[in-house]
N, C-alpha and C positions, 0 to 999 in steps of 0.2 A: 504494500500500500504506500503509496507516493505520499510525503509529507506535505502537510499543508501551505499552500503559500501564506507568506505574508510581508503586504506592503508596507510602504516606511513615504510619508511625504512630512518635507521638510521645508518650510518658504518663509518670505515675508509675508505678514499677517496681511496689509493692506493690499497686497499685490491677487486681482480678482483673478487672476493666473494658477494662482496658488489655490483657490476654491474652487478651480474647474480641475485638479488635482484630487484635492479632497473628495468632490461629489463621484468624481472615476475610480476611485478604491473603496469608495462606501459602497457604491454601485454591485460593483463588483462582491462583495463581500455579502449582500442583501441578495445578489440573482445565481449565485454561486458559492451556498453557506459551506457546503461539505468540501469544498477548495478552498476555503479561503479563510484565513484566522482575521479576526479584529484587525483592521488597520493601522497603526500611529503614527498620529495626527500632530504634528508639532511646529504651531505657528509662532514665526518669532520679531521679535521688537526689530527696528534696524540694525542697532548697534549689534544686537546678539547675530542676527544674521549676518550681515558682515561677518564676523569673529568667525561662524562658523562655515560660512564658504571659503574662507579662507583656509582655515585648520583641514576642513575636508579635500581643500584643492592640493596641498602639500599632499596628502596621507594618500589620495589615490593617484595623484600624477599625471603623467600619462596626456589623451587629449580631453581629460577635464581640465584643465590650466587655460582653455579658452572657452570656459563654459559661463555663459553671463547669465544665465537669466537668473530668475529669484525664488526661484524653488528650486529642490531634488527631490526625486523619487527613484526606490527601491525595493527591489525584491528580493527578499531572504540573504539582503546586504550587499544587493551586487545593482551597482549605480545601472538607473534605465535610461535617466536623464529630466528631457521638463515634462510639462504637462503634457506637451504634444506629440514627445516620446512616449509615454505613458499610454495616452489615447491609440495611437500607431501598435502598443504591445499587446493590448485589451484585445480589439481587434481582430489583430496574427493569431493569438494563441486561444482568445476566447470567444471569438464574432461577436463581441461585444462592444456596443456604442453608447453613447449616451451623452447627447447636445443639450444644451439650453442657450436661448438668446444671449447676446453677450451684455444688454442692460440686466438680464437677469440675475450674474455671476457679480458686475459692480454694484447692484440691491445690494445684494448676498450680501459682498465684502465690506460697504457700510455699514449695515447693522452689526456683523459680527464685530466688527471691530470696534465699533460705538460699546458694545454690550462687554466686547473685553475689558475697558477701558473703565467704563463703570464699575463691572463686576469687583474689581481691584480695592472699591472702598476707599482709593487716595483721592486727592487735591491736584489737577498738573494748572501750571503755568507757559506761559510760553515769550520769546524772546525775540523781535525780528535786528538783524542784526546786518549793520552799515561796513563795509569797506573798504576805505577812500571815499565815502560819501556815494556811495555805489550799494542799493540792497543784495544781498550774499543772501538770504533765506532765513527762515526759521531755526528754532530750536525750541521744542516742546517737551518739558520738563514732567515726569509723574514725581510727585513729591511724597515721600515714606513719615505720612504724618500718622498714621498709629504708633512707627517704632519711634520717630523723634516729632511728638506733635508740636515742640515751642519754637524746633529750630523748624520745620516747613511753616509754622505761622510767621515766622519774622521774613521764611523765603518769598514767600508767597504774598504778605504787607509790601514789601519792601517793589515786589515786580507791580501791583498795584498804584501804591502811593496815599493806599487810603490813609496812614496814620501820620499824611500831612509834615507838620517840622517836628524836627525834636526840639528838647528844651536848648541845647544849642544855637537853635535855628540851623539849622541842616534840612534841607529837604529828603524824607526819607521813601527813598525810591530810586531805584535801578535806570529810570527811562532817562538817556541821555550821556550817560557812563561808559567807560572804556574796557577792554579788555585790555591790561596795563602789561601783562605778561605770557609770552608762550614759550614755552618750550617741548620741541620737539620729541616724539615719541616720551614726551612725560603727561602735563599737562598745561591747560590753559588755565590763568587765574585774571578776575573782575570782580567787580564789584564796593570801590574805592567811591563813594556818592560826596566825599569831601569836594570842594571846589580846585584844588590840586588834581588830583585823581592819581594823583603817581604811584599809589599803592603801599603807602605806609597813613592812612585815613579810613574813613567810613563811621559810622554808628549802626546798632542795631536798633528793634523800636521799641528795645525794655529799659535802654539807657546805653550807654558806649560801648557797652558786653553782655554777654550773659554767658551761663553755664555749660559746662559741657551736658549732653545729654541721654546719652545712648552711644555705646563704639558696636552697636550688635550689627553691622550691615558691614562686610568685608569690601574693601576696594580691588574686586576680583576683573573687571573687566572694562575695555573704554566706555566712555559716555556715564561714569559714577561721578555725580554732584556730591561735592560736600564744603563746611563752613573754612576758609583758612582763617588760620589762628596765628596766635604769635606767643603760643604755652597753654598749659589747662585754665581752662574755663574764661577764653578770652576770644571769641566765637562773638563778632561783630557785622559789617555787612560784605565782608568782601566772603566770594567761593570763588571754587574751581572744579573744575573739567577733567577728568583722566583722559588719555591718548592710549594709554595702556593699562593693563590690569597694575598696582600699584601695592602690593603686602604693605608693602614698608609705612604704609602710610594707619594703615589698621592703628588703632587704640591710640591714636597720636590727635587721628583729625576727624570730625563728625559726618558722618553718609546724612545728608538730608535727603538723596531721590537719585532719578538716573536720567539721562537721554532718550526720549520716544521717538520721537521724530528729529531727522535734521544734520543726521550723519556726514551727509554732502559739505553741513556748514562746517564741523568740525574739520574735518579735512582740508576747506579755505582757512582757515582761522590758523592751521597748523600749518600753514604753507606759508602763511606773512614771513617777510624778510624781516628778520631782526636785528639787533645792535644790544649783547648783555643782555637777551632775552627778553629784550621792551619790543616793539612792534615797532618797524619804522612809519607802516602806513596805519592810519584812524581805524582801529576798528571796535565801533561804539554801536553801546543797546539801541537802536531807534526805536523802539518800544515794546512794552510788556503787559501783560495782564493775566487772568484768569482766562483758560481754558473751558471751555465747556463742550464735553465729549458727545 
């Protein structure tokens, strides 16, 4: 008795490419129970996607090294390819079809993705971001306010603006602000709202600092937000970006959230020419707010 197959689809969550993947292995699985084991389904954020096309592009080689699109699929771990390899295998091996409209598939991809996004129970933010005075794209933040809720409320004030000046007189709000530092395959740090902005400034909105609050979220991969400090419990307005997964940074500095969207910016942001790790060219929040998924 021949073992069961079983497929393996792997993509970016928003890419409706990747749900016409999905609905071809459920397919398959629902009109062909006694061939086919459960499917796994595994949609992933940009960042994570990136990370993993990349890891899987090294490990299998070969002419995966020029394979772009934004899924994988697999059978019993042996790469078929995209969606449309997929459909092409169904097909061959099982005269098996299965179309829908293609407004149908980005329905699909919206909802699902809306409902992922909610389901999460967090806060995201988002950032549009200027360089040279030239718009570079988004960056949409999910912020981890169960595990650190004081530091995603001052993240999430602060992209706002709601909580106005501080008693300084500081305008306490991200929109207009620099990204004062990069450095390459490390990461990006902002958030200096002083009128310098050089990156030895900023306040938070509980007064110049506040507490550390949680080290429970590891700086395990690119697109991890967290507060920079300057020692324990000195977590004011400036954060930063990882380029890379970052250990060293664990129980030193606070995870408020991570990158959802905006991968592309990261990658501009990390390509600015610099001078001592400042930017030579502007590259500033042109503005921020609440998210609504």
């Amino acid at each position: 008795m021949s073992p069961k197959a079983h497929l393996e689809i792997v993509g970016l969550i928003k890419d409706h490419n990747f749900h016409v993947a999905k609905s071809i292995a459920e397919g398959l699985k629902q009109t062909f129970p006694g061939a086919f084991v459960d499917p796994t389904i595994s949609p992933l954020l940009e960042c994570d996607w990136r990370m993993y096309l990349h890891n899987t592009k090294r490990e299998l080689r070969g002419d995966v090294w020029q394979f772009s699109s934004n899924l994988m699929c697999f059978q019993n771990g042996q790469f078929i390819g995209n969606e449309k390899d997929l459909a092409s295998w169904a097909k061959d091996q099982w005269e098996f079809t299965f179309t829908r409209p293609q407004a149908f598939y980005l329905a699909l991809t919206e909802d699902y993705y809306s409902k992922h996004l909610k389901g999460t129970g967090h806060q995201f933010v988002f950032m549009d971001i200027e360089i040279s005075g030239e718009p570079a794209g988004r960056l949409l933040f999910e912020l981890f306010s169960d595990v650190c809720p004081r530091a995603s409320e001052n993240f999430k004030a602060l992209c706002t603006g709601e909580r106005g000046q501080s008693q300084s007189g500081l305008m306490l709000c991200y929109k207009g602000s620099m990204f004062h530092r990069v450095v390459p395959n490390g990461w990006l740090q902002g958030g200096d709202i002083s009128l310098a902005g050089k990156g030895n400034g900023g306040e938070s909105i509980y007064g110049p600092t506040f507490e550390d609050e949680c080290f429970g979220v590891s700086h395990s991969k690119r697109g991890i937000l967290g507060m920079a400090n300057q020692g324990r419990h000195s977590n004011g307005s400036q954060f930063y970006i990882t380029l890379q997964p970052a250990p060293w940074m664990d129980r030193k500095y606070v995870v408020v959230g991570q990158v959802v969207e905006g991968s592309d910016v990261l990658a501009r942001l990390e390509k600015v020419p610099t001078y001592n790790e400042r930017p030579k060219n502007d590259c500033r929040i042109a503005d921020c707010g609440v998210f609504e998924p």
